[in-house]
C-alpha positions in Angstrom: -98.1 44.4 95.9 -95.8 42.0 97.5 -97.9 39.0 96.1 -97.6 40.3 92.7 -94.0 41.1 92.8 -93.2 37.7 94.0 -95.2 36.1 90.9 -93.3 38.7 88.5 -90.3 38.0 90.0 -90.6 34.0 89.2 -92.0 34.1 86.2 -90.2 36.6 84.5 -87.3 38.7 86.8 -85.8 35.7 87.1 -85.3 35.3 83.7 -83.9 38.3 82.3 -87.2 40.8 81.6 -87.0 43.9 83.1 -89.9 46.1 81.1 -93.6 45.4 81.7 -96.6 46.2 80.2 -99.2 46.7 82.8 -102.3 47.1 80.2 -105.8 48.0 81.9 -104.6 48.8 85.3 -107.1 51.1 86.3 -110.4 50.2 88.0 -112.4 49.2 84.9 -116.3 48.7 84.5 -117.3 50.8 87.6 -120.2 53.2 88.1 -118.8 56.2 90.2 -119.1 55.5 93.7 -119.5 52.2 93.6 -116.2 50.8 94.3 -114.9 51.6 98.2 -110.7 51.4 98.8 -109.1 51.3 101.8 -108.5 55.0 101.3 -111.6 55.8 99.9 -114.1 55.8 97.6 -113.1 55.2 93.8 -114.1 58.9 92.7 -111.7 60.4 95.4 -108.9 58.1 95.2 -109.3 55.5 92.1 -106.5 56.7 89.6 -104.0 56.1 92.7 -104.8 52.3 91.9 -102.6 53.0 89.0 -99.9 54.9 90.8 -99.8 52.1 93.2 -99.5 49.4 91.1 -96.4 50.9 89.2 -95.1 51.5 93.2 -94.7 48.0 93.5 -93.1 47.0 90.7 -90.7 50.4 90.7 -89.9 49.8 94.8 -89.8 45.6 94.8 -87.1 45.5 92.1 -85.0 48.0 93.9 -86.1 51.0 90.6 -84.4 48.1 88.1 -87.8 47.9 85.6 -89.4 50.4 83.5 -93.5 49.6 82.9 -95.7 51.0 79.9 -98.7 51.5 81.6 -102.8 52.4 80.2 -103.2 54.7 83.4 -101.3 56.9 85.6 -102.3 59.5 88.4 -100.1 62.4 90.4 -97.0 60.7 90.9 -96.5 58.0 88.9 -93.5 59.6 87.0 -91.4 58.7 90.3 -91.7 54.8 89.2 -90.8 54.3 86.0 -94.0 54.6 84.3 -94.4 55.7 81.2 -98.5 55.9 79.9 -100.5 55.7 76.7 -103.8 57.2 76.0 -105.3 54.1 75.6 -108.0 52.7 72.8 -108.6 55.6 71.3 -110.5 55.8 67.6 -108.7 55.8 64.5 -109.5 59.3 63.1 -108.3 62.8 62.4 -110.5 64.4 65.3 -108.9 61.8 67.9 -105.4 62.7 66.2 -106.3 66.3 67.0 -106.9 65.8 70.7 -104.0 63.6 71.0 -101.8 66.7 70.5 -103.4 68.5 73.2 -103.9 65.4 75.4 -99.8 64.9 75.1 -98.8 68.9 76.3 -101.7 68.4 79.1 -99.8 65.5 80.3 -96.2 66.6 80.3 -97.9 69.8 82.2 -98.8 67.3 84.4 -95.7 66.4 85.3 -96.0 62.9 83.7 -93.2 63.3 80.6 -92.8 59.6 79.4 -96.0 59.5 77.4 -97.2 57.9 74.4 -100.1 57.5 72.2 -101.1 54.4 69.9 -99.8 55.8 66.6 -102.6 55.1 63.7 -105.4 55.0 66.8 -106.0 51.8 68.0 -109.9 50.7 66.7 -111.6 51.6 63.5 -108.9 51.2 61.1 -108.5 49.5 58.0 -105.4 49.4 56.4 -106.4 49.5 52.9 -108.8 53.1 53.4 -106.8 55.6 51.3 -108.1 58.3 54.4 -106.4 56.0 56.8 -103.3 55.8 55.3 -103.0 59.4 55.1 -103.8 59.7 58.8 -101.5 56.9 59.6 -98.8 59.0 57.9 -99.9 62.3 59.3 -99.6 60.3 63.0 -96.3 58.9 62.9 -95.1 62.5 61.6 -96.7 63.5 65.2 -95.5 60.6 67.3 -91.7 61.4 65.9 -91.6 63.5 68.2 -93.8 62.0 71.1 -91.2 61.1 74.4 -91.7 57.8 73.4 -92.9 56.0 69.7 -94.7 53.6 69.2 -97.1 51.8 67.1 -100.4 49.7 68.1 -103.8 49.0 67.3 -106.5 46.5 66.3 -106.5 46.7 62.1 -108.7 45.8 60.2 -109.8 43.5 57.8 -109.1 40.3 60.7 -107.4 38.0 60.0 -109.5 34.6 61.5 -106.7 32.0 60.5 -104.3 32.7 62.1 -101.8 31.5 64.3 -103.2 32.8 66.8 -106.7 32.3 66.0 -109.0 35.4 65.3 -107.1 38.2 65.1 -106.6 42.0 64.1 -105.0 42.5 60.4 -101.7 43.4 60.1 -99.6 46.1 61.6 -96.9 46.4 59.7 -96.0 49.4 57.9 -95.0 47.6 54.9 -99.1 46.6 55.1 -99.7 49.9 54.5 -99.2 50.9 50.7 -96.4 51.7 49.0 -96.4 55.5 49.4 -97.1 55.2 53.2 -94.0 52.9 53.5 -92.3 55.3 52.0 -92.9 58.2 53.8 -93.1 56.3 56.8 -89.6 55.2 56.9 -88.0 58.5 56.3 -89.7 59.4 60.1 -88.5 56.1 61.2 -85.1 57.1 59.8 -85.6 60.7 61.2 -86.8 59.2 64.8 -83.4 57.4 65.1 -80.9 60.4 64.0 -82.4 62.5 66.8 -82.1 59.7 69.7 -79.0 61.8 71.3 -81.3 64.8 71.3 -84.3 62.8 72.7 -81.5 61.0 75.3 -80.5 64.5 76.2 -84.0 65.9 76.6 -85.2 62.5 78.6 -81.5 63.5 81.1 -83.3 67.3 81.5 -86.5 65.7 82.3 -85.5 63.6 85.2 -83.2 66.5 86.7 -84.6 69.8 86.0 -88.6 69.0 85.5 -88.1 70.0 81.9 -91.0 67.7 79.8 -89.5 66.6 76.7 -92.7 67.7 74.7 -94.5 70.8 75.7 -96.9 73.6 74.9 -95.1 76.9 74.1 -96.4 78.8 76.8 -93.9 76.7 78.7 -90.9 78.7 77.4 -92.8 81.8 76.2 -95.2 82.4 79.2 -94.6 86.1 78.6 -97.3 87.4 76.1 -94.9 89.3 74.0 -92.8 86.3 73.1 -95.7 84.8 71.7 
C-alpha cells in the first residue's frame, strides 16, 4: 500500500488530483481456492483485497481523496469509496436487478453506490429498445447516491483517435426524443443536489443510506 501511495502521490497528488478510479480491483480470473493471502484463502478473505486497497489510498492521503471503485467488501464505506456494479448487460432484466442490487447495498452499509447508467456491454445506440431503456435508466439513476453514465456502445468506432473504440456516449448520440427526455432528469438531478447534499450529511452521521428499501422506514407490517 505504501508502494502504491508513493507512485500516486508522484504522479498525480502532486499535481492537484484528488479522485481515483480504482477499476478491477478485486482478485480477477481466479478459480475459488486457488489464490492464498496472507490472511487466507481467497474464498474467506478475497473481497478484503478491495477494502484494503481503498485503505491505502483513504489512510496515506491523511482521508483527502475520494475513489470510485468496481468492488467493495464490509467496510469500505470508512475510506471514501464509493462502488459500481460493474459490466453489467445492457437490458431491461439487468435494469431490474440493478434496483434491487442498489437497496441490497445501502442495507449493506455501503451508501455511495452507483450503477453504469444504459448497462455497460450490448448496446447500440441506434436500437429504438435501447433508447427506451437508456431513458427508463437515467429516470432510475436520478436518484442513485451518485449518477453517472458509462458503457461500451456500439456500433465502434475503429478510427478514432484513440484507435478502436466503443461508439459514442453522448446523450445527444442518442435520438432526439431521448435527448429530450434525458435532459429534463439531468435538469431534475441538479435542482435536487441540496436534498442529495443533505441526505449524503445523514449518511455519514446517522447510518441513514441515501437510497433504500421501504422496509427501512416502514419495518412495521401495518405501515406497509
Amino acid at each position: 500500500r505504501q508502494l502504491l501511495w508513493q507512485a500516486l502521490l508522484e504522479g498525480y497528488v502532486s499535481n492537484g488530483v484528488r479522485a481515483f478510479w480504482l477499476d478491477a480491483c478485486e482478485p480477477q480470473g481466479s478459480q475459488p481456492g486457488a489464490m492464498l493471502y496472507n490472511q487466507g484463502y481467497d474464498q474467506q478473505v478475497g473481497m478484503a483485497y478491495a477494502r484494503e486497497h481503498q485503505r491505502g489510498i483513504w489512510e496515506n492521503s491523511g482521508g483527502n481523496v475520494i475513489t470510485l471503485s468496481r468492488s467493495a467488501w464490509a467496510g469500505s464505506q470508512r475510506y471514501g469509496a464509493a462502488t459500481w456494479s460493474g459490466d453489467i448487460d445492457s437490458t431491461f432484466e439487468e435494469l431490474a436487478i440493478q434496483i434491487r442490487v442498489a437497496q441490497n447495498v445501502a442495507m449493506s452499509g455501503i451508501y455511495w453506490w452507483t450503477t453504469d447508467i444504459g448497462g455497460y456491454q450490448g448496446a447500440d445506440i441506434n436500437d429504438p429498445v435501447w433508447r427506451e431503456l437508456v431513458i427508463r435508466w437515467f429516470q432510475f439513476g436520478a436518484f442513485c447516491p451518485i449518477f453517472r453514465l458509462h458503457g461500451r456502445r456500439m456500433p465502434n468506432d475503429p478510427d478514432s483517435a484513440c484507435g478502436d473504440s466503443g461508439g459514442p456516449n453522448e446523450i445527444w448520440e442518442f435520438g432526439e426524443q431521448a435527448y429530450e427526455t434525458i435532459s429534463a432528469v439531468l435538469h431534475l438531478r441538479e435542482s435536487i443536489r441540496p436534498y442529495i447534499h443533505t441526505h449524503m450529511e445523514y449518511a455519514a452521521t446517522q447510518e441513514i443510506p441515501v437510497l433504500r428499501p421501504m422496509v427501512f422506514d416502514c419495518a412495521d407490517l401495518a405501515c406497509t
